[in-house]
C-alpha positions in Angstrom: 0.0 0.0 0.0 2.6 2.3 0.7 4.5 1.7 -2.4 1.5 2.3 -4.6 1.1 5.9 -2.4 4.2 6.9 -3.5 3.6 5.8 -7.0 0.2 7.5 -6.6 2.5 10.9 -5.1 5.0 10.5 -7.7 1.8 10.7 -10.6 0.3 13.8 -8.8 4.1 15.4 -8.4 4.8 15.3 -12.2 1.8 15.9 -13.7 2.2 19.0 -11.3 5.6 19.7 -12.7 4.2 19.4 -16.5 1.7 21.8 -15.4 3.7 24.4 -14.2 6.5 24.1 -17.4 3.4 24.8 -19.4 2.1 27.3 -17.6 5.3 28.8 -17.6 5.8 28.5 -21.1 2.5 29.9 -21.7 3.4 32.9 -19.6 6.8 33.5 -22.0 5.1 33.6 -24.9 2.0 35.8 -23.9 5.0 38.0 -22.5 6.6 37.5 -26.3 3.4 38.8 -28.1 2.2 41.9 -25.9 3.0 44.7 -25.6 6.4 46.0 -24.0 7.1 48.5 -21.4 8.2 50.8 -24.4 5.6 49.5 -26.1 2.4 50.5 -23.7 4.3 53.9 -22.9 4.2 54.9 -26.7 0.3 53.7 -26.8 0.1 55.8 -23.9 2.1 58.9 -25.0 -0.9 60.4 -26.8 -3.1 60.5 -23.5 -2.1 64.0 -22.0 -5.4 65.4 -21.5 -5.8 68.3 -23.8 -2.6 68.1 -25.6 -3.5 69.7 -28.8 -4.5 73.1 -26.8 -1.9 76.3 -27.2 -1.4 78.2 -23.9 -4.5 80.2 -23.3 -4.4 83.8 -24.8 -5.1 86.8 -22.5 -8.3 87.9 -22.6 -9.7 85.6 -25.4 -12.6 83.6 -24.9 -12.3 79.5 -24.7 -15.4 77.7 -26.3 -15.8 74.0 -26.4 -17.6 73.1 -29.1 -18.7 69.2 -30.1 -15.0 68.0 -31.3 -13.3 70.9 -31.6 -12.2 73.6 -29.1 -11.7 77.4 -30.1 -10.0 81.0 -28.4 -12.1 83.7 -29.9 -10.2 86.5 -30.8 -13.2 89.7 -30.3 -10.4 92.4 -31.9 -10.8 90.3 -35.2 -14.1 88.8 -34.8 -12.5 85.6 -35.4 -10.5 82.3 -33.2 -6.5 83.1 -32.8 -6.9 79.1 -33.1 -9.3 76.3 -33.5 -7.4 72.7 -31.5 -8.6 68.8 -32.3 -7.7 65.7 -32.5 -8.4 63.8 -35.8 -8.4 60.1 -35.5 -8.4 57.7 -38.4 -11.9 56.7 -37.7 -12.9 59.9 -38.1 -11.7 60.4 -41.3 -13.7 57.4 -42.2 -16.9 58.8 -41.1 -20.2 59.1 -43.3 -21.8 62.7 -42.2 -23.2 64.9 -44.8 -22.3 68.6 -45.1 -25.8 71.3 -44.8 -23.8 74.6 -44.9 -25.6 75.7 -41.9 -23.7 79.1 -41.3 -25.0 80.7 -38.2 -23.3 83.0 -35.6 -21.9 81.2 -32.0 -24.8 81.7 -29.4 -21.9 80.8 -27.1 -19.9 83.7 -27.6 -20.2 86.1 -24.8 -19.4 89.5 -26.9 -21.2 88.6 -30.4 -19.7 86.5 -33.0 -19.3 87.8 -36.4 -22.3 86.8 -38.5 -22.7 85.6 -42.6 -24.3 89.2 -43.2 -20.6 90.3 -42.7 -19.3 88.4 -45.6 -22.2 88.8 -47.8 -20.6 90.5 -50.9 -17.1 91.1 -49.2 -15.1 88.9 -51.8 -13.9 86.6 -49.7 -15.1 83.1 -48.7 -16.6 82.1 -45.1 -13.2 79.8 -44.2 -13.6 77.3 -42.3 -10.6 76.7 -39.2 -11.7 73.1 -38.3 -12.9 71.4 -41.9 -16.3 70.4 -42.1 -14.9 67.2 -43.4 -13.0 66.4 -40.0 -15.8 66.1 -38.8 -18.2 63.7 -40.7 -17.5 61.2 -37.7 -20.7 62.7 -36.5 -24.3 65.1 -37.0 -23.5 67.3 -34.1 -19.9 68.2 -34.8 -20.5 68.4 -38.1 -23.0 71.3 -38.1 -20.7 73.0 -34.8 -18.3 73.9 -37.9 -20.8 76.6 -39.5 -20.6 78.6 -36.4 -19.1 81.8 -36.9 -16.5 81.6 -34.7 -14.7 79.0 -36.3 -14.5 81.5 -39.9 -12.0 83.5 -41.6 -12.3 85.6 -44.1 -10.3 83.5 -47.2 -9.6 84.6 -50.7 -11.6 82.2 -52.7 -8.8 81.1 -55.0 -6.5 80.3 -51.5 -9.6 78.8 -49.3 -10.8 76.6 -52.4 -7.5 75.8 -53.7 -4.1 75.0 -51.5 -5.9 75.5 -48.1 -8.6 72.8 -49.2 -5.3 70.8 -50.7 -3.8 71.2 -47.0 -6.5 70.2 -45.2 -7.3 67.0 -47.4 -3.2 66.1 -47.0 -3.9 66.6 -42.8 -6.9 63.9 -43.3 -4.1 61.6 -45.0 -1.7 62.2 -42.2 -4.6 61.3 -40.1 -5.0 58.0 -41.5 -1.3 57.0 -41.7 -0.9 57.9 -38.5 -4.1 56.6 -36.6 -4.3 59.9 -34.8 -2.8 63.6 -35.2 -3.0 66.9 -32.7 -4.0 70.0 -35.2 -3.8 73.4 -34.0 -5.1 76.0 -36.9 -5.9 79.6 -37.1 -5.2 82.8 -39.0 -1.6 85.1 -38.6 -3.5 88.0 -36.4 0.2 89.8 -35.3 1.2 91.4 -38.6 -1.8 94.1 -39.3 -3.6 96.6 -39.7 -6.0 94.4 -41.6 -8.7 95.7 -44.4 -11.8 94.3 -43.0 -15.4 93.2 -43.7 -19.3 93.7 -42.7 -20.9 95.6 -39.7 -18.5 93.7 -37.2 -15.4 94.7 -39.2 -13.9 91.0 -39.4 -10.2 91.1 -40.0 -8.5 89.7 -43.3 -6.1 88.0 -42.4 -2.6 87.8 -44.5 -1.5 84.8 -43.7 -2.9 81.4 -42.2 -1.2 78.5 -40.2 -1.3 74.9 -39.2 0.6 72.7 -36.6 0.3 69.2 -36.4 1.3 66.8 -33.6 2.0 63.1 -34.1 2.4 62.0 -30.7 2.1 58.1 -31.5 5.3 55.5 -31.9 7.3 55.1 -34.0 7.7 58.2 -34.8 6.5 60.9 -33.0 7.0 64.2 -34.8 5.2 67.8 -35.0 5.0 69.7 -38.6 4.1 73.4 -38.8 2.4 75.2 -42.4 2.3 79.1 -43.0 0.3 79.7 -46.2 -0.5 83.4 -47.7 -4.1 84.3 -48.1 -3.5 83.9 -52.0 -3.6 81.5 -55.0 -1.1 79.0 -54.0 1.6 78.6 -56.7 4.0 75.5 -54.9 3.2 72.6 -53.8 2.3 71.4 -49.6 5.6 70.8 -48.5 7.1 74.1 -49.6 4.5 75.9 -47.1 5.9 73.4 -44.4 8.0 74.8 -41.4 9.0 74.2 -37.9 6.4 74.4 -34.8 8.8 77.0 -33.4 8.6 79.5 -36.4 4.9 79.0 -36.6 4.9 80.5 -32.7 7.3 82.9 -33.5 5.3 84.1 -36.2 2.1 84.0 -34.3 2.7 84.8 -31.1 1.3 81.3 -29.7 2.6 78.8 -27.7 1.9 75.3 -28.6 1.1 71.8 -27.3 2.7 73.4 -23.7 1.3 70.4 -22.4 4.2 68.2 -23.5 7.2 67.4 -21.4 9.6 70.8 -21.8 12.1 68.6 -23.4 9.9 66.4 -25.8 8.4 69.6 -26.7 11.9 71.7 -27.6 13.1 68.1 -29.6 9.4 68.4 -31.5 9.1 71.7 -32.2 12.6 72.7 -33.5 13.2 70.6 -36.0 11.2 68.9 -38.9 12.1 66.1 -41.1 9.6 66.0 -44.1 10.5 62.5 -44.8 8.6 61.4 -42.1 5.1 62.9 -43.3 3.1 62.0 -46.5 2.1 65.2 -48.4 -0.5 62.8 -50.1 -3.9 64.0 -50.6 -6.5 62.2 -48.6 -8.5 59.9 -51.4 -10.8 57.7 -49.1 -14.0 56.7 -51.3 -17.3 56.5 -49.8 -17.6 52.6 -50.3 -13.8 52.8 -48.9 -15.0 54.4 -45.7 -18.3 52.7 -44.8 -15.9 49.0 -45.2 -13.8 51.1 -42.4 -16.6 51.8 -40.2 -18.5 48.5 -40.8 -15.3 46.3 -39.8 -14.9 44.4 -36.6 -11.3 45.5 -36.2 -12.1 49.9 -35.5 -10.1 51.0 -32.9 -13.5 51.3 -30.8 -14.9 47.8 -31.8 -15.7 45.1 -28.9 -12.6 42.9 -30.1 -10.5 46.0 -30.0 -11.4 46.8 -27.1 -10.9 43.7 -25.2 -7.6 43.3 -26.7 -6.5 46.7 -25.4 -7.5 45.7 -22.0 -6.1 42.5 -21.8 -3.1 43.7 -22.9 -3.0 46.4 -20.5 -3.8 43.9 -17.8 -1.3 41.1 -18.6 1.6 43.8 -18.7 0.6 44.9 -14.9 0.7 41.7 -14.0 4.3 40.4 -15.9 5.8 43.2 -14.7 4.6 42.6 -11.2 5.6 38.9 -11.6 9.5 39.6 -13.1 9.8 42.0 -10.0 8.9 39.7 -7.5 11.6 37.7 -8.8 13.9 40.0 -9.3 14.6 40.1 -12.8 13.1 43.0 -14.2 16.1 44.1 -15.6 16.6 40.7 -17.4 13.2 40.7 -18.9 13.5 44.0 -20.4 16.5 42.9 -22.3 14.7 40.3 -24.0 11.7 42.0 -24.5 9.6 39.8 -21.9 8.5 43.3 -20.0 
């Protein structure tokens, strides 16, 4: 009897010991195919709570409107800058523009109004594109308010700036998700202006962009002349430093100081497409009508299991004491 207990022991002890080399194998490789340390911090990087806001400007008005914020400049009836993110899913979406120009209830001191363009010249502009914004009914139409126009010469607003803002869409799909800051040059005047509410012309228009994913996290600036454009996208293209220099703003101060120097003084053009956006209508609605969206159930699970299982390898490796190990071959 008591041989066949320690046969019966022995059984127990190695199917134990099977057990545990598959569980620990089964550990290594879910450790193999998640996400790193590096890894989840560059998922994470694009988190910082409104990252694509410039400092606030003295005695400018914030509004928050449905995807899109603005600081209303009451001088030049018209936003110093107009802040979103634009996600690839939104690029994708299916809204229909209605032209619904209307002044911004929401602005304490007036907004200008379409009156003040009627016959002027000069096109209602729009800061944040209504095609941004097609991800939903409600943002959509927040685009026609007043507050996010400038007055645009109709060869410049209908020509390169329309060009721009379809390359920004692109950039926005190649790189799942981009920071835009936008807004007229309002620190080189006197201006000529328009209407009742003598709306500003501006000379000269801007953008900034912020890719603050992995790989390659990178920040591009544009400085466009109200005019015909007569080069191509990249010509217009110039730091994030000379684009505050030029305006006056400061941007994406949320960043750490020293990302933010790194990103802003330098660009490298290479790493940006200057490719129109092209995204057909059938294109987008097999976008939104896949299981694999960003905001899908599967992607959503998958995002928090990942996010669990690193908590819990990391937790485990320290425990052990080989954190240091782990990271070298890309367990952690």
């Amino acid at each position: 009897m008591a041989r066949k207990g320690r046969r019966k022991k022995k059984h127990i002890s190695t199917k134990l010991i099977v057990l545990l080399i598959l569980l620990a194998v089964l550990f290594i490789v879910l450790c193999l195919i998640t996400p790193t340390e590096q890894e989840m911090m560059g998922k994470s990087v694009g988190q910082i709570p409104g990252l694509e806001l410039p400092r606030p400007v003295d005695g400018e008005q914030i509004v928050n409107h449905t995807g899109y914020t603005l600081s209303y400049n009451e001088r030049y009836e018209q936003p110093s800058y107009v802040a979103y993110e634009l996600t690839r899913e939104e690029v994708y979406g299916g809204g229909k523009r209605d032209d619904s120009f209307r002044a911004d209830p929401d602005i304490r001191t007036g907004s200008a109004t379409p009156d003040d363009y009627r016959n002027s010249g000069y096109d209602k502009g729009h800061l944040a594109p209504a095609a941004d914004f097609k991800w939903s009914e409600e943002a959509m139409a927040d685009t026609f308010f007043m507050s996010n126009m400038s007055p645009q010469a109709g060869q410049f607003n209908r020509g390169i700036w329309a060009d721009l803002e379809s390359v920004v869409r692109q950039m926005a799909v190649e790189n799942e998700s981009i920071y835009v800051t936008t807004g007229p040059v309002l620190t080189d005047g006197p201006y000529r202006t328009i209407g009742e509410n003598r709306v500003a012309v501006p000379n000269y228009y801007y953008k900034v962009i912020l890719d603050y994913t992995n790989p390659e996290i990178k920040a591009i600036g544009f400085v466009l002349p109200n005019e015909k454009g007569t080069h191509s996208i990249d010509y217009y293209a110039v730091t994030v430093d000379e684009v505050e220099e030029i305006t006056g703003l400061d941007f994406f101060p949320a960043l750490p100081d020293d990302v933010e120097a790194l990103l802003e003084g330098s660009i490298d053009k290479g790493q940006w497409s200057f490719r129109k956006y092209g995204g057909t209508a059938d294109e987008n609605r097999t976008f939104i009508d896949s299981p694999y969206r960003k905001d899908s159930k599967l992607a959503l699970l998958k995002v928090i299991f990942d996010t669990v299982f690193y908590e819990v390898k990391k937790e485990v490796f320290r425990t052990l004491g080989v954190s240091k190990q782990a990271r070298r071959f890309g367990l952690i």
